[in-house]
PDB file with SEQRES, HELIX, SHEET and CRYST1 records, atoms N, CA, C and O in Angstrom:
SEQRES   1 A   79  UNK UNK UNK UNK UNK UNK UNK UNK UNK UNK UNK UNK UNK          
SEQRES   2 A   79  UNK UNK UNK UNK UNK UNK UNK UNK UNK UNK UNK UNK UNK          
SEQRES   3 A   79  UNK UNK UNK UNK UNK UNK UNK UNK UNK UNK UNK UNK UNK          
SEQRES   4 A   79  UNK UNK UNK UNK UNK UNK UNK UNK UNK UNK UNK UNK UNK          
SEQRES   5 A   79  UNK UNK UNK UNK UNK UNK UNK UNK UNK UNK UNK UNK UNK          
SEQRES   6 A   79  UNK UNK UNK UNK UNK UNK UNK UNK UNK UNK UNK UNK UNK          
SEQRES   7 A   79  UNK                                                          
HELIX    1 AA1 UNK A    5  UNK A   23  1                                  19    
HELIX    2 AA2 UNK A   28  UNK A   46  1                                  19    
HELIX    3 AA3 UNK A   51  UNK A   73  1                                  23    
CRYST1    1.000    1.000    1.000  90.00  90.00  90.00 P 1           1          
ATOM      1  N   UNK A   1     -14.228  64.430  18.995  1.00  0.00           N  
ATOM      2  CA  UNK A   1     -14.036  63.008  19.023  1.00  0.00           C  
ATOM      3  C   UNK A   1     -15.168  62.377  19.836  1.00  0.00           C  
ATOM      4  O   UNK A   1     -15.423  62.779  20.972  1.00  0.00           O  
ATOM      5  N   UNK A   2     -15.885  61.330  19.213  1.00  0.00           N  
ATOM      6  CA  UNK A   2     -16.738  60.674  20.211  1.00  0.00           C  
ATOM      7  C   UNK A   2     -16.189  59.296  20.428  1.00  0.00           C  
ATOM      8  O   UNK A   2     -15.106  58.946  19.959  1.00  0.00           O  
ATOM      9  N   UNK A   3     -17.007  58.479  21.191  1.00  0.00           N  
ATOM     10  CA  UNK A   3     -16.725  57.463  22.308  1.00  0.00           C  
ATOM     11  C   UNK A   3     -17.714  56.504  22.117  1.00  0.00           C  
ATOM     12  O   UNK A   3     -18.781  56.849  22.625  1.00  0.00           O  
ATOM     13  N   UNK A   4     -17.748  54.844  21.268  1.00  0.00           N  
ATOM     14  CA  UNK A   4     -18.993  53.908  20.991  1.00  0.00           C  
ATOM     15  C   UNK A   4     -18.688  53.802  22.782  1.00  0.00           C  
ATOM     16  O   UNK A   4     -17.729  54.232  23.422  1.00  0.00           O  
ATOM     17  N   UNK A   5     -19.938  53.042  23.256  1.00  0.00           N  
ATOM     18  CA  UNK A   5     -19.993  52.318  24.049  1.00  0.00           C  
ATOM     19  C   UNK A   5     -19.050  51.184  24.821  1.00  0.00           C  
ATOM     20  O   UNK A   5     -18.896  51.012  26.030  1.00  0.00           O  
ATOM     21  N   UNK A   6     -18.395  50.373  23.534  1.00  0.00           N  
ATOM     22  CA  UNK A   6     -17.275  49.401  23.303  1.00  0.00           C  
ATOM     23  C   UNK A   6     -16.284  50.262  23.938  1.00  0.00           C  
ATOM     24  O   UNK A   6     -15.872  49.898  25.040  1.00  0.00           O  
ATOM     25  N   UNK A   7     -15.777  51.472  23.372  1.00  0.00           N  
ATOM     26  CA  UNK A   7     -14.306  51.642  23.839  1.00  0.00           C  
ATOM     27  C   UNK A   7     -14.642  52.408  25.231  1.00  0.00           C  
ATOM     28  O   UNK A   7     -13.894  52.299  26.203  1.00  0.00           O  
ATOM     29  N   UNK A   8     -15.654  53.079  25.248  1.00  0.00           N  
ATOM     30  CA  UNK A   8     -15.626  53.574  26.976  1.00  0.00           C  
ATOM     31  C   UNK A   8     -15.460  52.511  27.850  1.00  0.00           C  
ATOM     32  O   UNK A   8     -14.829  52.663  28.896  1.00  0.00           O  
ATOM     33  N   UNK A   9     -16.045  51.264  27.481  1.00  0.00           N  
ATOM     34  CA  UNK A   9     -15.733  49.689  28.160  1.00  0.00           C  
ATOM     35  C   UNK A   9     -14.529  49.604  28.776  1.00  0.00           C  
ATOM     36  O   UNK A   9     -14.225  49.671  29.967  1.00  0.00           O  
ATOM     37  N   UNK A  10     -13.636  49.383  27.401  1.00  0.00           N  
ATOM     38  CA  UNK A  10     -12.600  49.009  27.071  1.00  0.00           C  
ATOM     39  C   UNK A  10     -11.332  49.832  27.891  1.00  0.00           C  
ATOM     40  O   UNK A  10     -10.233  49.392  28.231  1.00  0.00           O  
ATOM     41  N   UNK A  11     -12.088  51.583  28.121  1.00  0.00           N  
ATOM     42  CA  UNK A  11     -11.192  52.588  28.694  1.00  0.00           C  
ATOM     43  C   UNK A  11     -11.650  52.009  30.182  1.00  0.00           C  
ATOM     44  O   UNK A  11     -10.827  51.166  30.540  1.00  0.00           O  
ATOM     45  N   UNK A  12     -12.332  52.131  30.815  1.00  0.00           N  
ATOM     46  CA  UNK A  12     -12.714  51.689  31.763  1.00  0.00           C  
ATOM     47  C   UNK A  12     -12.174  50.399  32.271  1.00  0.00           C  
ATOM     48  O   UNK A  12     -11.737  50.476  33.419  1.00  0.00           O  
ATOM     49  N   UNK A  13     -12.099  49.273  31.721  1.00  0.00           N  
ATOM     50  CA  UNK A  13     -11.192  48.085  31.488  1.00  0.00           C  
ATOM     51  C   UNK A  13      -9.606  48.179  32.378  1.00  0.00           C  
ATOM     52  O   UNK A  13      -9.058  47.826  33.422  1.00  0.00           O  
ATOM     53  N   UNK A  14      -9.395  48.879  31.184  1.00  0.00           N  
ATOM     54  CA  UNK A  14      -7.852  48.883  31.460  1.00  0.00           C  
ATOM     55  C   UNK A  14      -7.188  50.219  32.437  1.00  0.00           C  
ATOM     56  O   UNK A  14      -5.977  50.440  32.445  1.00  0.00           O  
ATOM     57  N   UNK A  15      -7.908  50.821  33.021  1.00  0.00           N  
ATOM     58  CA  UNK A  15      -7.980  51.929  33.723  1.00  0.00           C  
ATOM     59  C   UNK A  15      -7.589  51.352  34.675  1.00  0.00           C  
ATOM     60  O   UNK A  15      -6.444  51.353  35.126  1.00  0.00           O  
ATOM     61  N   UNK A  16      -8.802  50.639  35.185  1.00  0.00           N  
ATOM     62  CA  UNK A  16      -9.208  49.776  36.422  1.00  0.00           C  
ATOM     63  C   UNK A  16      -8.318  48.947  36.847  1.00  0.00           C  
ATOM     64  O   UNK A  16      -8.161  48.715  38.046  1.00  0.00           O  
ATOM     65  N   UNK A  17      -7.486  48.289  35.710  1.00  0.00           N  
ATOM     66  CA  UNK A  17      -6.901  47.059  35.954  1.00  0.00           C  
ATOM     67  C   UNK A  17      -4.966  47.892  36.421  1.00  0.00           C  
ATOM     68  O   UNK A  17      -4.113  47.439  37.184  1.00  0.00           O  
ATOM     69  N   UNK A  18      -4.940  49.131  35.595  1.00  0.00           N  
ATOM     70  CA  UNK A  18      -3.897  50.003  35.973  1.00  0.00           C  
ATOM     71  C   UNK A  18      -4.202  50.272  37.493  1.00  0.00           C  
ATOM     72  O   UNK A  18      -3.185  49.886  38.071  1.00  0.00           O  
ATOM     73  N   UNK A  19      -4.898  50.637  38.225  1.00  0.00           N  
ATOM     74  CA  UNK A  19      -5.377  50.994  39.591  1.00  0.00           C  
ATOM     75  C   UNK A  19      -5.230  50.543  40.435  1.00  0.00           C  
ATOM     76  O   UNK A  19      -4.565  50.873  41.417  1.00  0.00           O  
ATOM     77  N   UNK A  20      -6.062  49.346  40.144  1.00  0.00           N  
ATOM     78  CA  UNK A  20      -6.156  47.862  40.916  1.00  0.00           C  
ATOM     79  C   UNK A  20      -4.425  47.265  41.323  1.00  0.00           C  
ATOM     80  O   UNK A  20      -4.021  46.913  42.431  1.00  0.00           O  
ATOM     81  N   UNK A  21      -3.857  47.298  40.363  1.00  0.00           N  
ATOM     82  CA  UNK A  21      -2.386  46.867  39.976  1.00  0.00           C  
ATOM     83  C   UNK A  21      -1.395  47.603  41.209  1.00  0.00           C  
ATOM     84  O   UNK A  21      -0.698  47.162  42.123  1.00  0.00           O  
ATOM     85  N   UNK A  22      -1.820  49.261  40.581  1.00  0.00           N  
ATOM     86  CA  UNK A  22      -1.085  49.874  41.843  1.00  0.00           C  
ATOM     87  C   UNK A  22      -0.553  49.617  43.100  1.00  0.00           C  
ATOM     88  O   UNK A  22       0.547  49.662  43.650  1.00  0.00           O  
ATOM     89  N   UNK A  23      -2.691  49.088  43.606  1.00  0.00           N  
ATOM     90  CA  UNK A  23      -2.709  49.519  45.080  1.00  0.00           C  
ATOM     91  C   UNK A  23      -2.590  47.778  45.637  1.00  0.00           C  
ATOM     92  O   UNK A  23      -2.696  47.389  46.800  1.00  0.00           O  
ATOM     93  N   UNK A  24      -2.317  46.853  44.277  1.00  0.00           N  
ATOM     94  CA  UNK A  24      -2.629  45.102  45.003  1.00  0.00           C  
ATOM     95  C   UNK A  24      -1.841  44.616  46.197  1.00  0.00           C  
ATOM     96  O   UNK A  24      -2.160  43.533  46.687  1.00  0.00           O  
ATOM     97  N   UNK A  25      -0.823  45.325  46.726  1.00  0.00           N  
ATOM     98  CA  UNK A  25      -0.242  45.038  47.634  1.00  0.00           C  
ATOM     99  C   UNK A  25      -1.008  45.311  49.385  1.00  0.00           C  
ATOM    100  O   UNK A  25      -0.950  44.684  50.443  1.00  0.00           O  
ATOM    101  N   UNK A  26      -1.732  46.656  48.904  1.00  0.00           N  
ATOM    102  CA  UNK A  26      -2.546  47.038  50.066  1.00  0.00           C  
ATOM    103  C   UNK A  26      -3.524  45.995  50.501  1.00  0.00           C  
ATOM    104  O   UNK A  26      -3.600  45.680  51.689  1.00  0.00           O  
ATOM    105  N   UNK A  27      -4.085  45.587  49.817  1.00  0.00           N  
ATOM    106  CA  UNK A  27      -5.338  44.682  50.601  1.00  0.00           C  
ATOM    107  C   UNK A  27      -5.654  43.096  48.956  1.00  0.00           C  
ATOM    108  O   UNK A  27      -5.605  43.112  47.726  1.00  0.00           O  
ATOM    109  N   UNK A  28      -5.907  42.179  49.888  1.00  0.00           N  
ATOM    110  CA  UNK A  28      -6.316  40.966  48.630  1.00  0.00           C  
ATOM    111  C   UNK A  28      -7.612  41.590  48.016  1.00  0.00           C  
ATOM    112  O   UNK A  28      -8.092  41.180  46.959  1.00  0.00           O  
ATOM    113  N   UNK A  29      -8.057  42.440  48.631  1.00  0.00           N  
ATOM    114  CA  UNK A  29      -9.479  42.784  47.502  1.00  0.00           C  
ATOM    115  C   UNK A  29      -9.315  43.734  46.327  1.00  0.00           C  
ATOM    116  O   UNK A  29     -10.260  44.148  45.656  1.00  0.00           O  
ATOM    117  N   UNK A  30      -7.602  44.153  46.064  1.00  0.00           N  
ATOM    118  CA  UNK A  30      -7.492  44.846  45.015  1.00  0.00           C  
ATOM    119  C   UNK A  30      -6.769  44.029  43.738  1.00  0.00           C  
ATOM    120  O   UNK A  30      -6.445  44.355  42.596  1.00  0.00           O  
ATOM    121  N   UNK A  31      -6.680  42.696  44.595  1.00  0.00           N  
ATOM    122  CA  UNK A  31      -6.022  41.880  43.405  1.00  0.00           C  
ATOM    123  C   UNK A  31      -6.981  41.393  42.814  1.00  0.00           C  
ATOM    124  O   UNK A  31      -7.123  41.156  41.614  1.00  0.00           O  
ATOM    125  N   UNK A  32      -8.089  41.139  44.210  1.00  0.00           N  
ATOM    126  CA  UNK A  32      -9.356  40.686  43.638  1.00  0.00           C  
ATOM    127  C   UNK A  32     -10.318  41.386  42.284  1.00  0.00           C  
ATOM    128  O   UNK A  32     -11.119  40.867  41.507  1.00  0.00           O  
ATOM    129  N   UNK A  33      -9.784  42.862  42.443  1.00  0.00           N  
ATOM    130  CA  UNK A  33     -10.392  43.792  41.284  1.00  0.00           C  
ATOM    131  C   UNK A  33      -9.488  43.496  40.534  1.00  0.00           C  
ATOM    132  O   UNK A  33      -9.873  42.645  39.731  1.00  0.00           O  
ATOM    133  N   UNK A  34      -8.243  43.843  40.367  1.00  0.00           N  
ATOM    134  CA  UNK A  34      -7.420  43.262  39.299  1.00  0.00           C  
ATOM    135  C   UNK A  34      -7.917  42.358  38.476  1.00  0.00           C  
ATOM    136  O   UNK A  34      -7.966  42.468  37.251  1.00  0.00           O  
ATOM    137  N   UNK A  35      -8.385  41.232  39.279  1.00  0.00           N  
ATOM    138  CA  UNK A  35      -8.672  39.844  38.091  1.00  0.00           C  
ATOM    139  C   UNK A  35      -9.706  40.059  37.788  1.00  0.00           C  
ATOM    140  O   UNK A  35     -10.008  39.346  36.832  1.00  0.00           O  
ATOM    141  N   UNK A  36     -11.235  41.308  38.384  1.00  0.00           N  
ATOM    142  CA  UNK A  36     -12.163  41.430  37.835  1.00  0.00           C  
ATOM    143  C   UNK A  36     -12.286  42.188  36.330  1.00  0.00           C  
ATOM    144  O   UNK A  36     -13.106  42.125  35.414  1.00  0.00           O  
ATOM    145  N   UNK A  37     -10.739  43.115  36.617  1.00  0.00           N  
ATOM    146  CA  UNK A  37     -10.612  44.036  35.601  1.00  0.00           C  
ATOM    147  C   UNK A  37     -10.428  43.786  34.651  1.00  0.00           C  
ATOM    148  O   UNK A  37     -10.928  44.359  33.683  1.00  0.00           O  
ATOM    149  N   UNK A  38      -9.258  42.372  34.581  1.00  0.00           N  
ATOM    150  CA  UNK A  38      -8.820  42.060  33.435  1.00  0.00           C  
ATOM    151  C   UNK A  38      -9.790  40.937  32.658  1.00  0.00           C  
ATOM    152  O   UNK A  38      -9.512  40.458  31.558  1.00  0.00           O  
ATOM    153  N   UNK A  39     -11.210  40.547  33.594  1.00  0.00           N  
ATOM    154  CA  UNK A  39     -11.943  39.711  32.924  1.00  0.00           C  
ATOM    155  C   UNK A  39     -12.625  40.996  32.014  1.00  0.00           C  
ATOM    156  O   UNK A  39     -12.774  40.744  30.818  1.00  0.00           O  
ATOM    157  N   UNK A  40     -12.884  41.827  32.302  1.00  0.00           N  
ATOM    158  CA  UNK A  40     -13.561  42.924  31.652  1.00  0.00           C  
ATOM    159  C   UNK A  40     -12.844  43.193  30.256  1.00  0.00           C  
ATOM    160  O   UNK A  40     -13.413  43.230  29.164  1.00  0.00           O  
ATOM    161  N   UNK A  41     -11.497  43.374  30.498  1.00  0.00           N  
ATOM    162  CA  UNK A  41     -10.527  43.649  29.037  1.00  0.00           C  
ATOM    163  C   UNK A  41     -10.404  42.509  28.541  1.00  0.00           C  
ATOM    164  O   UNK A  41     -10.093  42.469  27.351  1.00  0.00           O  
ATOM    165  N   UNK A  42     -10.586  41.345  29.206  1.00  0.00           N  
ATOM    166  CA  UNK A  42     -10.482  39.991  27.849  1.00  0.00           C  
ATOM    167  C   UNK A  42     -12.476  39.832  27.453  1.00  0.00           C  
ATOM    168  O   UNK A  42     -12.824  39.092  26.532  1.00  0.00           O  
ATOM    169  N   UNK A  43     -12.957  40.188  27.829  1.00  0.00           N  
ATOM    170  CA  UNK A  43     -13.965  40.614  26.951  1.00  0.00           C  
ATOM    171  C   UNK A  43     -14.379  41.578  26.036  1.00  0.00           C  
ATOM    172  O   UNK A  43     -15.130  41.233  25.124  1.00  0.00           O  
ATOM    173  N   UNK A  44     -13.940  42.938  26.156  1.00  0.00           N  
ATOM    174  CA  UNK A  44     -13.376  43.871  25.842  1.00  0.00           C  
ATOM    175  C   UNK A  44     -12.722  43.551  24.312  1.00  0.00           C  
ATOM    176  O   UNK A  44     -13.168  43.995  23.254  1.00  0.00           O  
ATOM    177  N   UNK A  45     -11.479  42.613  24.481  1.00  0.00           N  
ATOM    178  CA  UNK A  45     -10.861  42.466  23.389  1.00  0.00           C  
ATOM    179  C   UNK A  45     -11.851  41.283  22.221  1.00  0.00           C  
ATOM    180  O   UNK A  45     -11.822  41.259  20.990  1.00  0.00           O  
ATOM    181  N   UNK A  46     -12.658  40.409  23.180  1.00  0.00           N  
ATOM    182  CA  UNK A  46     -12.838  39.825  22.054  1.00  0.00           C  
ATOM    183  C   UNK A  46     -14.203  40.274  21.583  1.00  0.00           C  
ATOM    184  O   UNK A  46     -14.675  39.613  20.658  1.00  0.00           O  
ATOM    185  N   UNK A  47     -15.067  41.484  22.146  1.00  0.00           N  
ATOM    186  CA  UNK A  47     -16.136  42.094  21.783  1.00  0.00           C  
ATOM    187  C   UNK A  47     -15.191  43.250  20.345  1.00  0.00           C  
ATOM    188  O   UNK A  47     -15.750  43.910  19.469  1.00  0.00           O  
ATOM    189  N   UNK A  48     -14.053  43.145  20.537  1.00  0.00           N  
ATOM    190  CA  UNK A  48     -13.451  44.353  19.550  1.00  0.00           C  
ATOM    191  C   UNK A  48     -13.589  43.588  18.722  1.00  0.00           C  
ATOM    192  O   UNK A  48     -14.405  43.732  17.812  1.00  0.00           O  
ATOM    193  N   UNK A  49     -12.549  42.246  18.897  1.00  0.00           N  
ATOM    194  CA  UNK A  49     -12.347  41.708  17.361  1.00  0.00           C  
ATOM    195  C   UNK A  49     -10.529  40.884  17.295  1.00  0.00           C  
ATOM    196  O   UNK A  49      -9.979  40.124  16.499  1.00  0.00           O  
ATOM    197  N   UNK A  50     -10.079  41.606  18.689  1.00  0.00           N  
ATOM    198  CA  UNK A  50      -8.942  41.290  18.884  1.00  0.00           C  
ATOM    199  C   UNK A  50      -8.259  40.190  19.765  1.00  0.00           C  
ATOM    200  O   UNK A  50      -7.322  40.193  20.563  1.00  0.00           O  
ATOM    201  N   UNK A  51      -9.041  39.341  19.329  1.00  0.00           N  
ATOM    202  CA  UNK A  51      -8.739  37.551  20.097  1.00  0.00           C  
ATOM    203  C   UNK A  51      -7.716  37.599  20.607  1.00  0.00           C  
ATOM    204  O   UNK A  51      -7.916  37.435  21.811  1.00  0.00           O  
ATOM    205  N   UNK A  52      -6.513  37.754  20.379  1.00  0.00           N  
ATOM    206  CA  UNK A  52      -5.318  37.378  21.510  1.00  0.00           C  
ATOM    207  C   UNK A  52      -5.067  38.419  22.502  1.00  0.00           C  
ATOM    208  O   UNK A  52      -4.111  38.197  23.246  1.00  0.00           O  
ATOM    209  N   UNK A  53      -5.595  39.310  22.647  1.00  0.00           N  
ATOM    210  CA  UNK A  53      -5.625  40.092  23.433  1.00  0.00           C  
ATOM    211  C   UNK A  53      -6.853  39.945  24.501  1.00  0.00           C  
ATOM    212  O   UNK A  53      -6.714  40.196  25.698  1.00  0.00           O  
ATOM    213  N   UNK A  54      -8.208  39.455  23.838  1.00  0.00           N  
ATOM    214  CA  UNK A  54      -8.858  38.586  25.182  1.00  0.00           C  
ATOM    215  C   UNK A  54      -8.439  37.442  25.330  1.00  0.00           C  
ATOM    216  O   UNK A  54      -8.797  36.996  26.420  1.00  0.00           O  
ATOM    217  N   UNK A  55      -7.639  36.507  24.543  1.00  0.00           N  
ATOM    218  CA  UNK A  55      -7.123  35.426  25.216  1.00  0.00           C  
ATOM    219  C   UNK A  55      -6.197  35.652  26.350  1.00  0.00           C  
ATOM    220  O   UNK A  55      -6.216  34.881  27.309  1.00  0.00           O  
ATOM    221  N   UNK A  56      -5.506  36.515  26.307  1.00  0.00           N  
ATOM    222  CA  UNK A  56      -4.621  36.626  27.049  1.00  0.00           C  
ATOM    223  C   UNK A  56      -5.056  37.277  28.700  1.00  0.00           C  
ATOM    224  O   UNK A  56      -4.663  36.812  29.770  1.00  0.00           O  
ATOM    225  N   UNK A  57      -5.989  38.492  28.500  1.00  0.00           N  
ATOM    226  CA  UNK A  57      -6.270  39.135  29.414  1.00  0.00           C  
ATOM    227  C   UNK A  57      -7.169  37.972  30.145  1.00  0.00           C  
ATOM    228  O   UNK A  57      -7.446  38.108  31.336  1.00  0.00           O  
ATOM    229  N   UNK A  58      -7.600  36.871  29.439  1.00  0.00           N  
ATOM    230  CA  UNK A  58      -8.378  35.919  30.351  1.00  0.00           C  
ATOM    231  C   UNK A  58      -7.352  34.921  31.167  1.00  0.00           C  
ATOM    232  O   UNK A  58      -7.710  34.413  32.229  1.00  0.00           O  
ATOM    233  N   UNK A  59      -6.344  34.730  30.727  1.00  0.00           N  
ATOM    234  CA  UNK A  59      -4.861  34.117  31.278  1.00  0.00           C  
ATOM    235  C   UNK A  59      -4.819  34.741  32.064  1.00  0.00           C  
ATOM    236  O   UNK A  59      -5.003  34.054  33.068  1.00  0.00           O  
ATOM    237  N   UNK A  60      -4.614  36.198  32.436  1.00  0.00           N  
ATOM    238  CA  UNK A  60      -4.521  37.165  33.434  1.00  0.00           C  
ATOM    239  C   UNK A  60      -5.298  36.940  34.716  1.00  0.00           C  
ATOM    240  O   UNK A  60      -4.895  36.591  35.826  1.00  0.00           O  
ATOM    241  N   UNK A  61      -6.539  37.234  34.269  1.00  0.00           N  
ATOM    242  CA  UNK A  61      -7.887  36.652  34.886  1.00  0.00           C  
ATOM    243  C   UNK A  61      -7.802  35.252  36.085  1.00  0.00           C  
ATOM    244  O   UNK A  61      -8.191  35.339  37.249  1.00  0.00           O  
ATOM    245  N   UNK A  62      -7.356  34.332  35.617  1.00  0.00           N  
ATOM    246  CA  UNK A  62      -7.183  33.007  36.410  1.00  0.00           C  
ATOM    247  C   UNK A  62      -6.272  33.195  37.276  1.00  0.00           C  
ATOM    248  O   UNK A  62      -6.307  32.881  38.466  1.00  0.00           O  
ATOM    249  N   UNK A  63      -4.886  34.053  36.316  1.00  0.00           N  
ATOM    250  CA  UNK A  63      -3.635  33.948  37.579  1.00  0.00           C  
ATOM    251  C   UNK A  63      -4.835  35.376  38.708  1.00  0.00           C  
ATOM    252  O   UNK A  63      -5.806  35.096  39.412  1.00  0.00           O  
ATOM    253  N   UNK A  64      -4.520  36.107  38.574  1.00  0.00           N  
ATOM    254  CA  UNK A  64      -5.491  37.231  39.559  1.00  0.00           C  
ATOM    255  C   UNK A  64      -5.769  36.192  39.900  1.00  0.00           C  
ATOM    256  O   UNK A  64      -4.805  35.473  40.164  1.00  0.00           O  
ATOM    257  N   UNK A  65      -7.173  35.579  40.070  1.00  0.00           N  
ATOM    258  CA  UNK A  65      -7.701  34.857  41.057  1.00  0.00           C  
ATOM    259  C   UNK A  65      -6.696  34.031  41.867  1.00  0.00           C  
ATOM    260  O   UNK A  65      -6.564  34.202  43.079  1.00  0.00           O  
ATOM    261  N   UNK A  66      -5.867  32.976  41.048  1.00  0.00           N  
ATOM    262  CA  UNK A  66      -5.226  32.623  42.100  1.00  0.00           C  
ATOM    263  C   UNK A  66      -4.447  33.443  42.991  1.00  0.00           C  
ATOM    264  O   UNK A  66      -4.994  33.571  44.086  1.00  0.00           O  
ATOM    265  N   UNK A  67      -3.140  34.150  42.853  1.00  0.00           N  
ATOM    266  CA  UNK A  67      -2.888  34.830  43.508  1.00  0.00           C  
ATOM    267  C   UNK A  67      -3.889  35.524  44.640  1.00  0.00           C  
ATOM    268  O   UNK A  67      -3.471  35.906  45.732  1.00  0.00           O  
ATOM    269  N   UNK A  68      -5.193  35.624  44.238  1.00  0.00           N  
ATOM    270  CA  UNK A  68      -6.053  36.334  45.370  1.00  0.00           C  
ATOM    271  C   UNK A  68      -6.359  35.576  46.612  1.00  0.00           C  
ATOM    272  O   UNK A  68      -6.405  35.979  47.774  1.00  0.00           O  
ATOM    273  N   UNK A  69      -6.642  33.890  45.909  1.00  0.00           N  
ATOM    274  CA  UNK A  69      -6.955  32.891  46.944  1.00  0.00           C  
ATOM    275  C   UNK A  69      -5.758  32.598  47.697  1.00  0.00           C  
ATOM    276  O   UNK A  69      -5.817  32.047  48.796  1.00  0.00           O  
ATOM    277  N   UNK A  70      -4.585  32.974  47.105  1.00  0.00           N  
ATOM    278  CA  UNK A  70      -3.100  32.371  48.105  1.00  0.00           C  
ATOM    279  C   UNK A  70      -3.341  33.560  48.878  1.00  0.00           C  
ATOM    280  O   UNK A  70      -3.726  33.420  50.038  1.00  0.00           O  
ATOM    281  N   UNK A  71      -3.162  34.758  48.381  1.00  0.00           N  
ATOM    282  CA  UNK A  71      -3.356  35.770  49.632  1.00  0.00           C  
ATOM    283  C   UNK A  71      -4.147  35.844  50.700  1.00  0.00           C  
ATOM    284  O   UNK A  71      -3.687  36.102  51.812  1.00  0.00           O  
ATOM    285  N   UNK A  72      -5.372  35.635  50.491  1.00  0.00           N  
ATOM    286  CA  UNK A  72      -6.266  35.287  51.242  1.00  0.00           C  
ATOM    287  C   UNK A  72      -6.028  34.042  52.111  1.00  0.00           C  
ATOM    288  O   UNK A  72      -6.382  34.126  53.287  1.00  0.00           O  
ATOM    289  N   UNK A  73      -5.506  32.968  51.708  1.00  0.00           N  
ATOM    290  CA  UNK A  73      -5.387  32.147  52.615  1.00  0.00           C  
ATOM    291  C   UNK A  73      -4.155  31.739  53.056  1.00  0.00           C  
ATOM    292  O   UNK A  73      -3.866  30.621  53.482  1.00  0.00           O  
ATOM    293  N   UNK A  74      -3.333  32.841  52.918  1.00  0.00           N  
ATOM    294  CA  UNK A  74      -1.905  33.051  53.772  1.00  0.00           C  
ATOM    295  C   UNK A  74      -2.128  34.020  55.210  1.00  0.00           C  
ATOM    296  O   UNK A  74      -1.309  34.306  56.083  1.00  0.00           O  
ATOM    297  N   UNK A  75      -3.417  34.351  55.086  1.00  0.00           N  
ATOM    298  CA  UNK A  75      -3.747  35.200  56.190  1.00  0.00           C  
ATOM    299  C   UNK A  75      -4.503  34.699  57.202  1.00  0.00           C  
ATOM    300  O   UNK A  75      -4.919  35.251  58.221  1.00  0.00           O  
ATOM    301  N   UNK A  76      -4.656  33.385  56.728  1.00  0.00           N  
ATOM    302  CA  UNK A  76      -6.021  32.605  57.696  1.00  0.00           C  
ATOM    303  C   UNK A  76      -4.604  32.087  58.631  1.00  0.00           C  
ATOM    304  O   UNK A  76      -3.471  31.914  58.181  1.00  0.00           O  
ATOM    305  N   UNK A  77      -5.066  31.908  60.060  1.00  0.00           N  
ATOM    306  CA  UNK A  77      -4.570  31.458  61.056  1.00  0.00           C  
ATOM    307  C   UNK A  77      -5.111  29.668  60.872  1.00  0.00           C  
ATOM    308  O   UNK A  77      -6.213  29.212  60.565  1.00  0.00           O  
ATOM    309  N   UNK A  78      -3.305  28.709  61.340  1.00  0.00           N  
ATOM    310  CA  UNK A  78      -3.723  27.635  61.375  1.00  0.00           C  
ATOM    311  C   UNK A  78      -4.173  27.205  62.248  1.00  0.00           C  
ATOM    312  O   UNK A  78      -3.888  27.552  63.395  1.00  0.00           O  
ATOM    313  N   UNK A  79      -5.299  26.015  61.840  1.00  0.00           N  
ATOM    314  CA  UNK A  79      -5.947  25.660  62.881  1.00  0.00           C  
ATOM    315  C   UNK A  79      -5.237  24.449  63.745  1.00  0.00           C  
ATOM    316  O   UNK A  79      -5.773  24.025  64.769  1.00  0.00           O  
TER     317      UNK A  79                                                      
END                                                                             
């Protein structure tokens, strides 16, 4: 069995975003990969061909970020 370029992406993608997912409770910089991951698989999907599946993983994408910025700035001390 071989491997285009595209789907090693794509494996890589969603690997990452499984990982990231795991450990997001440990630190905001894994949610931060999270939302990097899933920008990767909503490109991913629409480099395949499979539009709602990068539409969606880009939905993903925004919430990740937010969630990253609330975390992050639930940790800042008020001034």
């Amino acid at each position: 069995m071989t491997f285009d370029p595209l789907t090693v992406f794509g494996l890589v993608a969603v690997s990452l975003m499984l990982l990231f997912y795991a450990f997001e409770d440990n630190s905001p910089w894994c949610i931060l990969g999270f939302a990097i991951a899933c920008a990767m698989g909503s490109i991913y999907g629409f480099l395949q061909g499979a539009w709602p599946f990068g539409l969606v993983e880009g939905v993903w994408t925004f919430i990740a970020l937010k969630r990253w910025q609330n975390r992050r700035l639930a940790g800042r001390p008020i001034a």
